[in-house]
Jmol script that loads the backbone (N, CA, C; Angstrom):
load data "model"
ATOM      1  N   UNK A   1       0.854  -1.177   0.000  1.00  0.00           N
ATOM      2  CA  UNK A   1       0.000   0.000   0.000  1.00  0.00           C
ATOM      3  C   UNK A   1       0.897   1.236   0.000  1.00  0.00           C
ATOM      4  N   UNK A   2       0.387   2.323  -0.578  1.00  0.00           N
ATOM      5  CA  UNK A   2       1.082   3.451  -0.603  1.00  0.00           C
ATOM      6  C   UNK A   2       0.967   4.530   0.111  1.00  0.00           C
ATOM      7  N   UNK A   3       0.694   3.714   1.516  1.00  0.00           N
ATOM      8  CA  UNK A   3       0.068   4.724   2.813  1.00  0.00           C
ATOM      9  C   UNK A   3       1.093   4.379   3.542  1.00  0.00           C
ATOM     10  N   UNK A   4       1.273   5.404   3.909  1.00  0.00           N
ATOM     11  CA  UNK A   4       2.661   5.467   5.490  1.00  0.00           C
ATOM     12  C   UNK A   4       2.607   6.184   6.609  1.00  0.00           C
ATOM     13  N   UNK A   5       2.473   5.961   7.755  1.00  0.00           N
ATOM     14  CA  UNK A   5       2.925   6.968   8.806  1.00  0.00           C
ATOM     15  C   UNK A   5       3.562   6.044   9.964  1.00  0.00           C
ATOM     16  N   UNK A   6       4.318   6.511  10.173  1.00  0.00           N
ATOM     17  CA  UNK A   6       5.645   6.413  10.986  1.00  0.00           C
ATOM     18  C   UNK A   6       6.189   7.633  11.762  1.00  0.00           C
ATOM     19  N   UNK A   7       6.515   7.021  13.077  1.00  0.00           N
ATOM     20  CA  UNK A   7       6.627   7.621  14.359  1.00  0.00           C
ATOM     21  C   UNK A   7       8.434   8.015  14.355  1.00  0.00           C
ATOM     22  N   UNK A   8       8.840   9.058  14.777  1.00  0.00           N
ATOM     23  CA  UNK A   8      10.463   8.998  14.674  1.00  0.00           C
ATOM     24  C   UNK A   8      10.952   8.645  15.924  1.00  0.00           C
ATOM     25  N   UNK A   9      12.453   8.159  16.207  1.00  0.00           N
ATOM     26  CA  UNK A   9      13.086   7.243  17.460  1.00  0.00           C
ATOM     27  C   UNK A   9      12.609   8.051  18.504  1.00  0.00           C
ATOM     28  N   UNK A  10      12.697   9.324  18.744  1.00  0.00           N
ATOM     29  CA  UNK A  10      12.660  10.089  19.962  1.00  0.00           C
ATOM     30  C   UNK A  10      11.013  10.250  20.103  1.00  0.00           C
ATOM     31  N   UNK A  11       9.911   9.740  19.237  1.00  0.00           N
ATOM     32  CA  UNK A  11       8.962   9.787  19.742  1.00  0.00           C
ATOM     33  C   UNK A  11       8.102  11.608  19.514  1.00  0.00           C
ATOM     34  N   UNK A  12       8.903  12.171  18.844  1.00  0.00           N
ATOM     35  CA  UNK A  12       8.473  13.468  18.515  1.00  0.00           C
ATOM     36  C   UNK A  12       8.000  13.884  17.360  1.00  0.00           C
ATOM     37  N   UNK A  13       8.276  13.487  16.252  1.00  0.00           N
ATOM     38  CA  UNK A  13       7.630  14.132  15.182  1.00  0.00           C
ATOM     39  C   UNK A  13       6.973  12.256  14.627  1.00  0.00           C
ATOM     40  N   UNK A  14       6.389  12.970  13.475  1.00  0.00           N
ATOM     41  CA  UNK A  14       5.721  11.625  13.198  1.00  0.00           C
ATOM     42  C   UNK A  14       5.949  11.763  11.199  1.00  0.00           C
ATOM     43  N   UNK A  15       6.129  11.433  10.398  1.00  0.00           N
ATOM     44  CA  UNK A  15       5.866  11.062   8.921  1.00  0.00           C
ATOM     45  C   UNK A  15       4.797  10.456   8.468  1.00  0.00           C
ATOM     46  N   UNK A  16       4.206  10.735   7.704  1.00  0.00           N
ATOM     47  CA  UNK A  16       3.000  10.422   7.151  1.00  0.00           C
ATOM     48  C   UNK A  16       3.234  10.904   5.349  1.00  0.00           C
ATOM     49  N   UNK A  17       2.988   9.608   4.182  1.00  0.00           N
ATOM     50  CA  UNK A  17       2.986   9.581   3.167  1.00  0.00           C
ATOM     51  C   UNK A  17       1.708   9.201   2.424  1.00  0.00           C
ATOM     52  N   UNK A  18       1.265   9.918   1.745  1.00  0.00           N
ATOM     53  CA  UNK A  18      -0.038   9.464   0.728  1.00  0.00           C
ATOM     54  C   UNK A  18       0.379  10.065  -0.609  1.00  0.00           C
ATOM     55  N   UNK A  19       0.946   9.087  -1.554  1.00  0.00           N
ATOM     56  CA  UNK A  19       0.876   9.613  -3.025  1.00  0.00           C
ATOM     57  C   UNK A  19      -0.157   9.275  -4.070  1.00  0.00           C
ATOM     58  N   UNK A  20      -0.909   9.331  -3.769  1.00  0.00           N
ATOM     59  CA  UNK A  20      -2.379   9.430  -4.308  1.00  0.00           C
ATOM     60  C   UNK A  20      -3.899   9.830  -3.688  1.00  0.00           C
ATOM     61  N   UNK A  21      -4.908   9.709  -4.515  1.00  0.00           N
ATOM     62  CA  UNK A  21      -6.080   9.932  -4.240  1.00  0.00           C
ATOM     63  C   UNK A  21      -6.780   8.810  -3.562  1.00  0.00           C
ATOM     64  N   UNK A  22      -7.566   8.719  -2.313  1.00  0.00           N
ATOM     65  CA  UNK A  22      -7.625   7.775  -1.630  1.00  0.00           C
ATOM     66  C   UNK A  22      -9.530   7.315  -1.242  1.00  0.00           C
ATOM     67  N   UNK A  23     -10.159   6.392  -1.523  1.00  0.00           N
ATOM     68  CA  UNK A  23     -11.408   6.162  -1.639  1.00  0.00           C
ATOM     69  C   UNK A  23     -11.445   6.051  -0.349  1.00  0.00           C
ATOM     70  N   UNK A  24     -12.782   5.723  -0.056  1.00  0.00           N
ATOM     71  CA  UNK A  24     -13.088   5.547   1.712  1.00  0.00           C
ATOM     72  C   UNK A  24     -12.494   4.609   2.391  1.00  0.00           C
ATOM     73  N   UNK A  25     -12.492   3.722   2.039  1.00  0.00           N
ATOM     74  CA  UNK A  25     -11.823   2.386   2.680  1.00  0.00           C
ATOM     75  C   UNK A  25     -10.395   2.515   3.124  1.00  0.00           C
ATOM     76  N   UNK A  26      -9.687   3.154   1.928  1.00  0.00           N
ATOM     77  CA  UNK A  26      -8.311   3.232   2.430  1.00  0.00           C
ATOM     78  C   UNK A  26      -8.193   4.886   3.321  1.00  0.00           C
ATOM     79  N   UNK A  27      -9.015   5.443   3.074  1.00  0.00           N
ATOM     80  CA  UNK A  27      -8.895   6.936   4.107  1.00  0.00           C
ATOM     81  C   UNK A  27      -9.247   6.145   5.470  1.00  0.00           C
ATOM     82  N   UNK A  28     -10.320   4.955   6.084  1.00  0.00           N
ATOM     83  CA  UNK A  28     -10.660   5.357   6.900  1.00  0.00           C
ATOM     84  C   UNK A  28      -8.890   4.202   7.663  1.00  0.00           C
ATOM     85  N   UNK A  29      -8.338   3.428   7.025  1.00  0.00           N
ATOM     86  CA  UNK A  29      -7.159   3.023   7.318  1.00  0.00           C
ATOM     87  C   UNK A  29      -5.707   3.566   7.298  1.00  0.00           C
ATOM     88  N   UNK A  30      -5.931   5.048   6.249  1.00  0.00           N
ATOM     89  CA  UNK A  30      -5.094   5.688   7.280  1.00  0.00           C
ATOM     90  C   UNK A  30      -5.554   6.294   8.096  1.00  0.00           C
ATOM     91  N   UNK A  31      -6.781   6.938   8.702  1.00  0.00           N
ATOM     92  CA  UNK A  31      -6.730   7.051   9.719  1.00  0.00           C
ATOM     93  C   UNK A  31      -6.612   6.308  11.160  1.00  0.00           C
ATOM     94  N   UNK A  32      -7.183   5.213  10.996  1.00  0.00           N
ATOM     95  CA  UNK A  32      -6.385   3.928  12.184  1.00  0.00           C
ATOM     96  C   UNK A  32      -4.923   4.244  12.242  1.00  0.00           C
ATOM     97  N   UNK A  33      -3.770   4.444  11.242  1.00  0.00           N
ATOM     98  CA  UNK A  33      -2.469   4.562  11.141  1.00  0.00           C
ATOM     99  C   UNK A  33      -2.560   5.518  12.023  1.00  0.00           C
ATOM    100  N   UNK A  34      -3.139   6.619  11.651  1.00  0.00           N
ATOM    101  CA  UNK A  34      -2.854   7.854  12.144  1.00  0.00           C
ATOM    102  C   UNK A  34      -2.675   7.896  13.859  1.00  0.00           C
ATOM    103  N   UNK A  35      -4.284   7.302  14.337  1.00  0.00           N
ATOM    104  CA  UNK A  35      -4.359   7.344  15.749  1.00  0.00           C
ATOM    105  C   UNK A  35      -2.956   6.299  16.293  1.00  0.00           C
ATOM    106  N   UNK A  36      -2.747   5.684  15.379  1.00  0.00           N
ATOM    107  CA  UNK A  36      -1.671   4.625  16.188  1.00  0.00           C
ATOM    108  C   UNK A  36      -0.808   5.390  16.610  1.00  0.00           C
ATOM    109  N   UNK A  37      -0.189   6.314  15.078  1.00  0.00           N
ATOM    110  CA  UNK A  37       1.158   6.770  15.451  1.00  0.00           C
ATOM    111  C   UNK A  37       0.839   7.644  16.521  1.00  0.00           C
ATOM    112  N   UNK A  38      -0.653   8.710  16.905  1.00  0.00           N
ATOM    113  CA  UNK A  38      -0.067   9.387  18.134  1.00  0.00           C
ATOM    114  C   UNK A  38      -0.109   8.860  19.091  1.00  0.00           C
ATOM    115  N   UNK A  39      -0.731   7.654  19.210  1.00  0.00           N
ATOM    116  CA  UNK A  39      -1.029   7.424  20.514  1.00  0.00           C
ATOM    117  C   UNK A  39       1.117   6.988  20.997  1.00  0.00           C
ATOM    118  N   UNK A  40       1.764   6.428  19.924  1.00  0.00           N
ATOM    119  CA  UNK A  40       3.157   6.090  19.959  1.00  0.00           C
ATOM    120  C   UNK A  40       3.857   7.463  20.460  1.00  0.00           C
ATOM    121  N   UNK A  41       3.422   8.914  20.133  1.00  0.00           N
ATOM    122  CA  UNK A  41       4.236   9.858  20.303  1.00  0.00           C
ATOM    123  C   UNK A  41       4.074  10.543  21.493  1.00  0.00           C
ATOM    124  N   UNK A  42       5.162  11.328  21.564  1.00  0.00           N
ATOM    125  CA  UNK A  42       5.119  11.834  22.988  1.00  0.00           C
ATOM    126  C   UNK A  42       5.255  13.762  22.781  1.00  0.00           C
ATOM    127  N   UNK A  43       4.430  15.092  23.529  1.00  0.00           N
ATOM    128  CA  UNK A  43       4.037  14.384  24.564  1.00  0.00           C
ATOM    129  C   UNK A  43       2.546  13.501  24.523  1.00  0.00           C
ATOM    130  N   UNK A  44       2.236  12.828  25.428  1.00  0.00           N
ATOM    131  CA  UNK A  44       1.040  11.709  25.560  1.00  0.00           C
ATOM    132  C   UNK A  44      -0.458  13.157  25.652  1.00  0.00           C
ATOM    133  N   UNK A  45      -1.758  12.940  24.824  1.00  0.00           N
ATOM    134  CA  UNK A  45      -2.542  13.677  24.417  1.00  0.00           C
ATOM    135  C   UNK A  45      -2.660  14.207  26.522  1.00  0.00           C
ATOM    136  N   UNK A  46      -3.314  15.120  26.342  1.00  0.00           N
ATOM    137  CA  UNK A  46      -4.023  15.498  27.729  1.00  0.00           C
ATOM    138  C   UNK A  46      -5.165  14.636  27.972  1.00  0.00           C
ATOM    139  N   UNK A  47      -5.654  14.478  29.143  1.00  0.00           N
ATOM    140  CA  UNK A  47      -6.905  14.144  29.706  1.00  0.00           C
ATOM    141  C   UNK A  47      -7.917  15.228  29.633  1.00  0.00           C
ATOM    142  N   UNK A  48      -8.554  16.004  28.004  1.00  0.00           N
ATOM    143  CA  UNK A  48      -9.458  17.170  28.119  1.00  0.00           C
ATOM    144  C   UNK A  48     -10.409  16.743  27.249  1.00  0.00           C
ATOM    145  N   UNK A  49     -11.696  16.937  27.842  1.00  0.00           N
ATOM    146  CA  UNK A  49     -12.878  16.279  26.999  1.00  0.00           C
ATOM    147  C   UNK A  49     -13.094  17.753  26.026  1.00  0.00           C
ATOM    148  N   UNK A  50     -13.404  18.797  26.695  1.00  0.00           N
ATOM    149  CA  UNK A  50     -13.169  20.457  25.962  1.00  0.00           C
ATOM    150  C   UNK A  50     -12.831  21.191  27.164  1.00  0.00           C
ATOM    151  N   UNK A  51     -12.481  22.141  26.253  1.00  0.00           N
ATOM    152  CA  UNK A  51     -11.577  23.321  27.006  1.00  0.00           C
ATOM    153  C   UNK A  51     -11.994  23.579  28.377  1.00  0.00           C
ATOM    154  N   UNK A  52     -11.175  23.506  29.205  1.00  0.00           N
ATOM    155  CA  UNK A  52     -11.694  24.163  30.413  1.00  0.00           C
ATOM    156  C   UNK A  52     -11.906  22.900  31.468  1.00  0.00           C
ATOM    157  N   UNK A  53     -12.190  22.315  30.907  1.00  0.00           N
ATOM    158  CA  UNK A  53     -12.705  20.617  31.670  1.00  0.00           C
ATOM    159  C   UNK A  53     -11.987  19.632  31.720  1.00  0.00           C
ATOM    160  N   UNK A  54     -11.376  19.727  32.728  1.00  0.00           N
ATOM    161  CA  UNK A  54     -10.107  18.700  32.896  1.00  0.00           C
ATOM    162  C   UNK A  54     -10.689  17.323  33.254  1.00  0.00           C
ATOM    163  N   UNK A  55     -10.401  15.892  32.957  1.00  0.00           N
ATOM    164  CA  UNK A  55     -10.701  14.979  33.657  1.00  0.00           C
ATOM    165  C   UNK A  55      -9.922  13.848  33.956  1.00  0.00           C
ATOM    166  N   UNK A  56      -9.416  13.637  35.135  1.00  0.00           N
ATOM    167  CA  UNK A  56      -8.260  12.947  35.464  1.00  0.00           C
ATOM    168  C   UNK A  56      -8.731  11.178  34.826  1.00  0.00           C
ATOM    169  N   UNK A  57      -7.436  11.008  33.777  1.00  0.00           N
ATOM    170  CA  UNK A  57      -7.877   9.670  33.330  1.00  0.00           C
ATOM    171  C   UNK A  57      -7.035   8.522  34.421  1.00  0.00           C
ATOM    172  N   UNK A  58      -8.041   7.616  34.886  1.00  0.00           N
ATOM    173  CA  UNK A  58      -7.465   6.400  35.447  1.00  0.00           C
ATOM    174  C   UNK A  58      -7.415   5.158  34.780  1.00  0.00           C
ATOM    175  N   UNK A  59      -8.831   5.004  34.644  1.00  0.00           N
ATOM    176  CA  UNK A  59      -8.952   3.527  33.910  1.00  0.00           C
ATOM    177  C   UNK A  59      -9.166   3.920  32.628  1.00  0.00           C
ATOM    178  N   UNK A  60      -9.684   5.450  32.027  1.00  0.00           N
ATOM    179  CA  UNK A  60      -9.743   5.612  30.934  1.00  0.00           C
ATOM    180  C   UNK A  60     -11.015   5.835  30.548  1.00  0.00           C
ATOM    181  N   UNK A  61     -12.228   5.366  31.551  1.00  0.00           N
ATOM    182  CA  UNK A  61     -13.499   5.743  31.175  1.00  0.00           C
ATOM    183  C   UNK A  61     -13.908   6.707  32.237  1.00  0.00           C
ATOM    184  N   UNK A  62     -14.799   7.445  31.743  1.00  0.00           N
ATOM    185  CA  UNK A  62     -15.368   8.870  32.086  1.00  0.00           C
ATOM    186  C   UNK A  62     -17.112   8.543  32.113  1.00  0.00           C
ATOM    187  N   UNK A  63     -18.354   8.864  33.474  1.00  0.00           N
ATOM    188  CA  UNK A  63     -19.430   9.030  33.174  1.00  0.00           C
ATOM    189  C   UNK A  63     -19.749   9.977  33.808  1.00  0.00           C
ATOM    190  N   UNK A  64     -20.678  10.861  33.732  1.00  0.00           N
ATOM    191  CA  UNK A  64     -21.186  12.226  34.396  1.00  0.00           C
ATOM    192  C   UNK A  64     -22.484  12.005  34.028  1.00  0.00           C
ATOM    193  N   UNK A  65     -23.856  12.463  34.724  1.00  0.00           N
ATOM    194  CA  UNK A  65     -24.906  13.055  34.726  1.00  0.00           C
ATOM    195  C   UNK A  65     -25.621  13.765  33.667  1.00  0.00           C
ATOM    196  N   UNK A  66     -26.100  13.872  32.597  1.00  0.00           N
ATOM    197  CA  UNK A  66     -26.546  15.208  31.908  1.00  0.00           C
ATOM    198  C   UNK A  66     -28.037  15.354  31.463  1.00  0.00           C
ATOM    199  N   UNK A  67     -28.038  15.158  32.965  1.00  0.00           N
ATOM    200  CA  UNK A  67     -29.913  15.559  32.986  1.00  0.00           C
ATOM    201  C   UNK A  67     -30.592  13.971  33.549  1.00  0.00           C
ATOM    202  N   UNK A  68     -31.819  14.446  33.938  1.00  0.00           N
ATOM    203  CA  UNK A  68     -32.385  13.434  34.264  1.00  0.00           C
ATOM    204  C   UNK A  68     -32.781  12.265  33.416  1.00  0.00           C
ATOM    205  N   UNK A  69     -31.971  11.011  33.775  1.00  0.00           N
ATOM    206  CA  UNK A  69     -32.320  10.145  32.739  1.00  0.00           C
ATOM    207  C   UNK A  69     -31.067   9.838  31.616  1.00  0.00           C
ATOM    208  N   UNK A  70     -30.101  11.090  31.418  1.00  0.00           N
ATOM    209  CA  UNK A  70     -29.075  10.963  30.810  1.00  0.00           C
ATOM    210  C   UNK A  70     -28.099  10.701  30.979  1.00  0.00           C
ATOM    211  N   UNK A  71     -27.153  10.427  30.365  1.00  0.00           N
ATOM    212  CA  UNK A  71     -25.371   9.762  31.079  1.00  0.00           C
ATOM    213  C   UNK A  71     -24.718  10.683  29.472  1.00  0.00           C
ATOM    214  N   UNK A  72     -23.457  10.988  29.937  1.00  0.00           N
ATOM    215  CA  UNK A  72     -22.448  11.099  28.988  1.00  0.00           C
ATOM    216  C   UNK A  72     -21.375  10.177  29.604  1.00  0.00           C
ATOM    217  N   UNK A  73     -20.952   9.166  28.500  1.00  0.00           N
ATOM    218  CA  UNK A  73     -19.916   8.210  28.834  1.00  0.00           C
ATOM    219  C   UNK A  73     -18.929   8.199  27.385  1.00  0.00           C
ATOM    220  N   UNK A  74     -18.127   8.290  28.071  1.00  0.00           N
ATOM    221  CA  UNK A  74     -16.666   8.645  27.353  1.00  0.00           C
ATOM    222  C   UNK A  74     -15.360   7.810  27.709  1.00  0.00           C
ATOM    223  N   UNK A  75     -14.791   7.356  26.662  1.00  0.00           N
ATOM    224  CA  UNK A  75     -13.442   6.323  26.834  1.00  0.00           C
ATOM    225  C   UNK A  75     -12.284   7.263  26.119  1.00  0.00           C
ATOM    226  N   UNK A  76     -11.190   7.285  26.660  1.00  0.00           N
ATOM    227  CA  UNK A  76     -10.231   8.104  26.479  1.00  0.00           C
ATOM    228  C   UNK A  76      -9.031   7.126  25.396  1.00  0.00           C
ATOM    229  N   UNK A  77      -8.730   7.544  24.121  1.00  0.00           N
ATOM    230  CA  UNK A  77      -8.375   6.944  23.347  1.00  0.00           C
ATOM    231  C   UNK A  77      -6.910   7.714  23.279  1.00  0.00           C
ATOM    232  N   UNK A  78      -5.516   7.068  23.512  1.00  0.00           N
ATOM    233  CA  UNK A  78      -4.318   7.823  23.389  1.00  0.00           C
ATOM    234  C   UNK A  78      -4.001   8.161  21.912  1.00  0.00           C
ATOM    235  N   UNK A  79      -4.818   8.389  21.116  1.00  0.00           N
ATOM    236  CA  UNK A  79      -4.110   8.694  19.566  1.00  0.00           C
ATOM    237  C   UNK A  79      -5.025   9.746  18.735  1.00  0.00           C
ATOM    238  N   UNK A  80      -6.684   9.574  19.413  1.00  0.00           N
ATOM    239  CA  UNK A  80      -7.547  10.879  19.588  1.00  0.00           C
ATOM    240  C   UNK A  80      -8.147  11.467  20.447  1.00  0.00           C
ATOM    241  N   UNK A  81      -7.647  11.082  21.777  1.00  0.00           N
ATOM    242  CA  UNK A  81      -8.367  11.903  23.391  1.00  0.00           C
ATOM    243  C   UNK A  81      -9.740  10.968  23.092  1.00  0.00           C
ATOM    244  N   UNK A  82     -10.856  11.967  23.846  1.00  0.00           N
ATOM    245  CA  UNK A  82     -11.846  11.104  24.057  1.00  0.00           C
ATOM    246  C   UNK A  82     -12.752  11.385  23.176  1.00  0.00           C
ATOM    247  N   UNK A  83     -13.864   9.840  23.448  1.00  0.00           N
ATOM    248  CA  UNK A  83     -14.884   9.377  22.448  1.00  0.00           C
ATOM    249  C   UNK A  83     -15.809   9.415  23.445  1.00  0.00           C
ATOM    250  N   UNK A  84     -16.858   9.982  22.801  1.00  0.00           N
ATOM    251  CA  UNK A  84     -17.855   9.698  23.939  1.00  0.00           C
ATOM    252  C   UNK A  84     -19.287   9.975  23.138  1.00  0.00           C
ATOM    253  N   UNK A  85     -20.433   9.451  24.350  1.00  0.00           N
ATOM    254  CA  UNK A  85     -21.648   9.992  23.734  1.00  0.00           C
ATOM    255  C   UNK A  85     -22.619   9.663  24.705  1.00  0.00           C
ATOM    256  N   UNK A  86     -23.780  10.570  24.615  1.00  0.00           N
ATOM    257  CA  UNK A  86     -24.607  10.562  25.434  1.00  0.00           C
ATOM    258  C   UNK A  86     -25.622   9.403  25.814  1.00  0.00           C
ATOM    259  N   UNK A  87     -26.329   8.601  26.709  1.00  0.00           N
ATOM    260  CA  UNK A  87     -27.006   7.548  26.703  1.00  0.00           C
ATOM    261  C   UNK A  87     -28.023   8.008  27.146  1.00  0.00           C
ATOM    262  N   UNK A  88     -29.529   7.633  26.855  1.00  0.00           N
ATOM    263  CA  UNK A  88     -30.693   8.216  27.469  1.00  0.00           C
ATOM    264  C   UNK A  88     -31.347   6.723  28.520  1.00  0.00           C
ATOM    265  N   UNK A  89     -32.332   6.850  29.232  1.00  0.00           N
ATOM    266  CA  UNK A  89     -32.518   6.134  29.858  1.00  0.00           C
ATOM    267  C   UNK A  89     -32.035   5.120  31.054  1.00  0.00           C
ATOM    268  N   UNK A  90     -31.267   6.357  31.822  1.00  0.00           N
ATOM    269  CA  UNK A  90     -30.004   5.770  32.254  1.00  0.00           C
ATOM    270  C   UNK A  90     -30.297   5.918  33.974  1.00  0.00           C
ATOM    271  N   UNK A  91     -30.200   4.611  34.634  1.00  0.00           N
ATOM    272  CA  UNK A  91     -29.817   5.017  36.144  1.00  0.00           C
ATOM    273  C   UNK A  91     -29.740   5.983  36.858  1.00  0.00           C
ATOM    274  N   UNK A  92     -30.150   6.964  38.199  1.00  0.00           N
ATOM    275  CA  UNK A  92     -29.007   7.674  38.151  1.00  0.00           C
ATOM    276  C   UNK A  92     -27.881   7.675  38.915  1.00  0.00           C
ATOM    277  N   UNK A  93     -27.004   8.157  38.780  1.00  0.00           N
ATOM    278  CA  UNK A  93     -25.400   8.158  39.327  1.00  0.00           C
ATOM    279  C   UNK A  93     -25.150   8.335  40.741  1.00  0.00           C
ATOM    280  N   UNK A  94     -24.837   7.002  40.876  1.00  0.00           N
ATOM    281  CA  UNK A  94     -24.370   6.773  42.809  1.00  0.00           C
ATOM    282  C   UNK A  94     -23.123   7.384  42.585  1.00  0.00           C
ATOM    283  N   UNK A  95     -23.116   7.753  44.110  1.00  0.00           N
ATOM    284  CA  UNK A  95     -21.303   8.309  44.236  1.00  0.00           C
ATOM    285  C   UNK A  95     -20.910   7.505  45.339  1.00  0.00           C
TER     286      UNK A  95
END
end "model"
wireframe off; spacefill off
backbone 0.3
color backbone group
């Protein structure tokens, strides 16, 4: 394949090659490449869901409250920060 990305020894910059035009299938595989190489580079992404909102990652998953009935649950991915999305019909949150 004529897709590349590659991480350099010190972990700081990264290379990425595409010499052509690329249909969906192979875009959505370099992007898998992509998240690999950052999750490989350093420094390591922050723990920020958006600005302002810090959330200390432990195990990597995140749930909060958002409204009655709602959950936002979020997994922290080292190569794009976090994924998340809202769930309706949800418990609500023991502490």
């Amino acid at each position: 394949m004529d897709l590349e990305c590659g991480v350099s020894a010190d972990r700081q910059t990264a290379i990425v090659c595409v010499d052509r035009q690329l249909g969906a299938a192979e875009l959505e595989q370099l992007i898998e490449n992509l998240m690999a190489c950052r999750s490989e580079m350093v420094p390591r992404r922050r723990a920020v869901m958006f600005p302002g909102a810090r959330i200390l990652v432990g195990s990597g998953v995140h749930r909060q409250a958002a409204g009655v009935g709602r959950a936002m649950v979020a997994v922290h991915h080292p190569g794009i920060g976090w994924i998340g999305a809202t769930a309706e019909n949800c418990p609500p949150t023991t502490t």
